[in-house]
N, C-alpha and C positions, 0 to 999 in steps of 0.2 A: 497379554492383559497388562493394563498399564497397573504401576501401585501409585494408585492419586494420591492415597494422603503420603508417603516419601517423596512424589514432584510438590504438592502442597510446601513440605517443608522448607523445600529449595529456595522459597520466595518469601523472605522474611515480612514482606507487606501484608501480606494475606492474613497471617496472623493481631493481629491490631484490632481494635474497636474503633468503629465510629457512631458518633451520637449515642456510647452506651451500648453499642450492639455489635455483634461480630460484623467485620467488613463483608460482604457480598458485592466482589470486584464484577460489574456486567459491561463492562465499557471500554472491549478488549479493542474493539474498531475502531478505538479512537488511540488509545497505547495502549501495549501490552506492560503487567508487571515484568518485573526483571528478577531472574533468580540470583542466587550468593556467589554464583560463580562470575556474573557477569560483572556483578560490585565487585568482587574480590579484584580481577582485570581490570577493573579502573584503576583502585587505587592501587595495581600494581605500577602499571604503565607511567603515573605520576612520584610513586616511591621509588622505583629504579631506571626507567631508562628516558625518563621525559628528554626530546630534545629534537629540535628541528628535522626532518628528513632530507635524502637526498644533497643536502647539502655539503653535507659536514665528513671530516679525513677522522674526528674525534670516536673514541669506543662508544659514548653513548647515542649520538647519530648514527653511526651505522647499526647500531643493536635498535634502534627504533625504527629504522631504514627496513630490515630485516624482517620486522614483527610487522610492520607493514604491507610488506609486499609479501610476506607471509600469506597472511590474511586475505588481500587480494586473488590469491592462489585460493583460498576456500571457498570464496566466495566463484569461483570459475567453474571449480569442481561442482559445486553444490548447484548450479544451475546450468551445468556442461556448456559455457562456449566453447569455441574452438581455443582461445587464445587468450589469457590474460591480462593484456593491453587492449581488450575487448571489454573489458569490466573498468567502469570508470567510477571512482568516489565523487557523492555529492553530499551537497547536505539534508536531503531529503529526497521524495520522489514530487516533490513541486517543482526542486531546483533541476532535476532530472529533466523533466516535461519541458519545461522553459527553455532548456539548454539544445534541443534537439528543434521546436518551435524558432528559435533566435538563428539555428543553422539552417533551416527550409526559407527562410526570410530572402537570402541569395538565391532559391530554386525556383519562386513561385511566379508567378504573374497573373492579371486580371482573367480570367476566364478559367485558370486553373479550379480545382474544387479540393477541397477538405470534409471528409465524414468523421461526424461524432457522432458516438449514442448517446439516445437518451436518457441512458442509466450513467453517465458521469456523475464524476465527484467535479465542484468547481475547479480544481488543478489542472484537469483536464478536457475544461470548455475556453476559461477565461484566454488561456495561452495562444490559443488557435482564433480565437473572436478577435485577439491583437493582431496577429498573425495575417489573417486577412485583410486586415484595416490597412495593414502597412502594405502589403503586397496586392488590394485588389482581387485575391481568391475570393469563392465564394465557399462559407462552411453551410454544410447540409446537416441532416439530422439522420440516423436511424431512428425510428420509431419505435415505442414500446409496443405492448397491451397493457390488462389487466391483469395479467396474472405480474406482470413487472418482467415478462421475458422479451430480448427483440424481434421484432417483424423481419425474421431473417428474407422471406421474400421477397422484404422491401430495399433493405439489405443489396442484393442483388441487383433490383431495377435501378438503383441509383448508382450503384458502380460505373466507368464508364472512361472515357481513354481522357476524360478530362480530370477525372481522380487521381490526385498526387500522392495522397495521403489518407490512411484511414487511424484512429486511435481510439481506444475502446477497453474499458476494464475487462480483467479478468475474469473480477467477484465484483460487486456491485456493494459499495461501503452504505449504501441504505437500505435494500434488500435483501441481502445475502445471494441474487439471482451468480451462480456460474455461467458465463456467457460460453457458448460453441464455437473457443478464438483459435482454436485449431481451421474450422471450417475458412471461418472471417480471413484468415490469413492467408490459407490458399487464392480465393475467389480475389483477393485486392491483389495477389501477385499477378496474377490470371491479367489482369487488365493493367500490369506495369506499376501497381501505385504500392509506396511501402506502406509500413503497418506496426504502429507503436501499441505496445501493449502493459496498462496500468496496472501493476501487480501488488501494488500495497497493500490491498485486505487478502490476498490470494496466498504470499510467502508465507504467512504464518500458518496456513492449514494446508499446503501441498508445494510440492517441490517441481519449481518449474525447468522442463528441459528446451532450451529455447532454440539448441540442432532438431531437434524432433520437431519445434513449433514450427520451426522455421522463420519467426519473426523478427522483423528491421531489429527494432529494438523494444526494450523489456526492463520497466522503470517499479524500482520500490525503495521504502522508507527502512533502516533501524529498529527504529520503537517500537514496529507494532510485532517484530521479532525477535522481541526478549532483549533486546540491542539497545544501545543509547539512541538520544534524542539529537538531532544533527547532523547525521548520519545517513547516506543513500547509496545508489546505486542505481546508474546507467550503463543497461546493457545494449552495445550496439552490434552490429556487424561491421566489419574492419574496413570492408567497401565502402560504407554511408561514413561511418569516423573519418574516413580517410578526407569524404568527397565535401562534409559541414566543414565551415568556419568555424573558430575558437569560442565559447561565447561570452569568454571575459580575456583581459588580456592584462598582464604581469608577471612578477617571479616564477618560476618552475616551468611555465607552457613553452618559455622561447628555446632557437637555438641560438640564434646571435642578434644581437639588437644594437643599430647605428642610429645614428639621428638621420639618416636616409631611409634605412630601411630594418624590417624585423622579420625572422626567418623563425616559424614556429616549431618547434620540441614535436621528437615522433609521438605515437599514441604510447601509452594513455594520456603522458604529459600534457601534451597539446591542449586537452579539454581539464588540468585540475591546476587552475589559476593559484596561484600564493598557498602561504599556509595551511595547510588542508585541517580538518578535526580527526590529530593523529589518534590522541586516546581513541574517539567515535570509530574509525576506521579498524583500530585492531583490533577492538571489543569489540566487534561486530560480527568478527572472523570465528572468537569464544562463542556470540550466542548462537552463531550457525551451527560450530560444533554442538552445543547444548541438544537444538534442537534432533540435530540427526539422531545422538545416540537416543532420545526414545524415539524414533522412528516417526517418520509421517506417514506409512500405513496405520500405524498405530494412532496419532494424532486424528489422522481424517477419521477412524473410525468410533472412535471416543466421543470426538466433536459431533459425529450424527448421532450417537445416540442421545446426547444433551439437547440436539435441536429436537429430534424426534420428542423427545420426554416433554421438553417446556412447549413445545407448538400442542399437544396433545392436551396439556396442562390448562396451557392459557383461554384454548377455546372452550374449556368450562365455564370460563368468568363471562354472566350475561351483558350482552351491550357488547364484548370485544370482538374488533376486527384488527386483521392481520393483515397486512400492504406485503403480496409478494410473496407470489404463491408458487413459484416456480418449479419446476419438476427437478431442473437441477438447480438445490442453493446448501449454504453451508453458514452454520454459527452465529446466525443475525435473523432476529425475528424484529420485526418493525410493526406496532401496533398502536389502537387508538381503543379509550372505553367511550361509548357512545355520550357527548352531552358533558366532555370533561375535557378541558385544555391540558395536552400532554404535560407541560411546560409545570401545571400545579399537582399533577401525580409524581414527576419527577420531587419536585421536592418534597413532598409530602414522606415517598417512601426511602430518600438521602436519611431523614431523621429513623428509619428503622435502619440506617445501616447499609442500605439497597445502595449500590449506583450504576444507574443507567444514565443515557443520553437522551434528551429531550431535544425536539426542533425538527429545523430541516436538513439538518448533519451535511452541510455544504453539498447539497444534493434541490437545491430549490423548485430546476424543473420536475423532478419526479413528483414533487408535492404540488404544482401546479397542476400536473396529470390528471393527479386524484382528487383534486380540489381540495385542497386540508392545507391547514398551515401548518405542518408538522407531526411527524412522531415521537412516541418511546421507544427507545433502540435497545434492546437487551442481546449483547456480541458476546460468545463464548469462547474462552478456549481450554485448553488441555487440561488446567488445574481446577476448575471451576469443577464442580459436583449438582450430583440432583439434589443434594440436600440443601443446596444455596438455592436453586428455583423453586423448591417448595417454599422456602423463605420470601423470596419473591412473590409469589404466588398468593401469602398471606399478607401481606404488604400491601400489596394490590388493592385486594376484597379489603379491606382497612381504609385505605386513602378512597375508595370507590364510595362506600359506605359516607364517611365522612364530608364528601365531596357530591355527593348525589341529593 
């Protein structure tokens, strides 16, 4: 049993007013807040041992050198590769995506095929629509429904010995849909093609094992894991790192560089061009720790009952409808009140204090789907309370009122 209001406290934001009213943080999808431990590890890393990595013979180098690849060690553990030059630092899970797109750029050719779902976030359509342009692949879609889950059948029929490549959220950052990327990642081996798996809404509410996934590789952001902003992680297998090209090239990736020729740095090297974001990186290592010691048994089950509680809540309210209805989803409820532009209840209920996300949350096909120009996104996580969505919930019936 978790004790919310002691993790509450951890998180000095939370505490605050806005517009005159307690904060009600709902906009976990988008960043999560950061606990005191994770500020405390900033400005530790900046008051003692700031100072280039890898570089340097000096104590504070190698002591930042250390906390570094420290850190890379947790982050190995916490989502078990085999090997920790397997875990590469990015500055997000967009620069992640990009960087494994820029290395297929050398593998593909015209006729080759690329599958996206249709539950992406744009980080992971844009990269692949270039991706083809450049190369002549052709990208395919998996299919949704209505409920916002994919047409796994369909799934299947488009697989096929011309598939190089399949990429596919884990959690769906507009839905909340859990995708079945355990299955996805068998069937795309089955027919030779790897299989990238977008895990940014996914880390912050379960702990991915990516030997048991079995998949290529397994990309997420910092922020929305208690973690700073700048901050990622690409996870590959040591076969595909090996077999991609660099996909920037300077300081730290080489091993010897002539005005002839340049011999690139073993992994992880190879792929973390120049200066890296050393505070982001080691602080990232703190909010991993953070999160394990309460547990992600205990997180995921916290988190359904908050979804349980506000989906049960919000379909009180007449006129709402709920986008995404999945049997498996977690911590994101995406809704509309009949005859009211999301974008004017969003602010209406910002001045109660509320905040959500309005729009099409870089999710645009999905709102084409449903024909709508957008949601109200209410994302949860671990510190959040029923007592923040009944505040919601009045909020609502207020801005609906006023707006009807």
């Amino acid at each position: 049993m978790l004790d919310i209001q002691k993790i509450r406290a951890d998180f000095p934001i939370l505490s605050q007013q806005v517009n005159g009213k307690p904060l009600v943080y709902f906009d976990n999808g988008a960043t999560s807040q950061k606990p005191q431990v994770v500020i405390n590890a900033i400005s530790k890393y900046y008051k003692e041992i700031n100072a280039n990595i890898h570089r340097g013979v000096h104590t504070l180098s190698q002591l930042a050198t250390d906390a570094y690849e420290e850190s890379r060690g947790k982050i190995q553990k916490h989502i078990n590769a085999k090997n920790a030059y397997e875990v590469l630092f990015t500055s997000g899970t967009t620069h992640a995506i990009n960087a494994v797109a820029n290395g297929f750029a050398s593998l593909l050719k015209a006729g080759d095929e690329v599958l996206v779902s249709a539950l992406e976030h744009h980080s992971n359509i844009v990269p692949w629509q270039m991706l083809c342009e450049k190369t002549g692949a052709t990208l395919r879609v998996i299919p949704m429904n209505e409920n916002g889950e994919l047409v796994i059948s369909e799934y299947d029929k488009l697989l096929s010995d011309k598939t190089k490549l399949v990429t596919v959220n884990h959690i769906s950052n507009a839905l909340g849909t859990i995708n079945p990327i355990k299955y996805m990642i068998d069937k795309a081996h089955e027919v030779g093609a790897a299989i990238l798996i977008d895990g940014a809404q996914a880390v912050p509410h379960l702990k991915p094992d990516v030997q048991a996934l079995d998949c290529d590789f397994y990309v997420f952001s910092g922020h929305k894991t208690c973690g700073p902003t700048g901050i990622g992680i690409l996870y590959g297998k040591e076969e595909w790192l090996r077999k991609l090209p660099p996909y920037q090239g300077g300081g730290e990736m080489i091993a010897t560089v002539s005005f002839e020729k340049t011999t690139y740095a073993d992994l992880p090297h190879k792929f973390e061009a120049g200066t890296p974001n050393i505070e982001g990186g080691i602080v990232l290592g703190t909010a991993i720790d953070y999160l394990n010691e309460i547990g992600f048994d205990n997180i995921a089950k916290y988190e359904n009952e908050l979804l349980e509680y506000a989906t049960e809540k919000l379909l009180q309210i007449v006129g709402l409808k709920i986008y995404g209805t999945a049997k498996e989803k977690t911590s994101v409820i995406s809704f509309n009140i009949d005859g009211i532009h999301p974008y004017d209840i969003g602010t209406i209920i910002d001045k109660l204090g509320i905040a959500v996300r309005t729009g099409h949350h870089c999710a645009q096909p999905i709102m084409d789907f449903y024909k709508i120009p957008g949601t109200i996104r209410a994302s949860f996580a671990f510190y959040n309370t029923k007592e923040e969505i009944d505040l919601m919930i009045e909020a609502l019936k207020k801005a609906q009122m006023m707006l009807s």
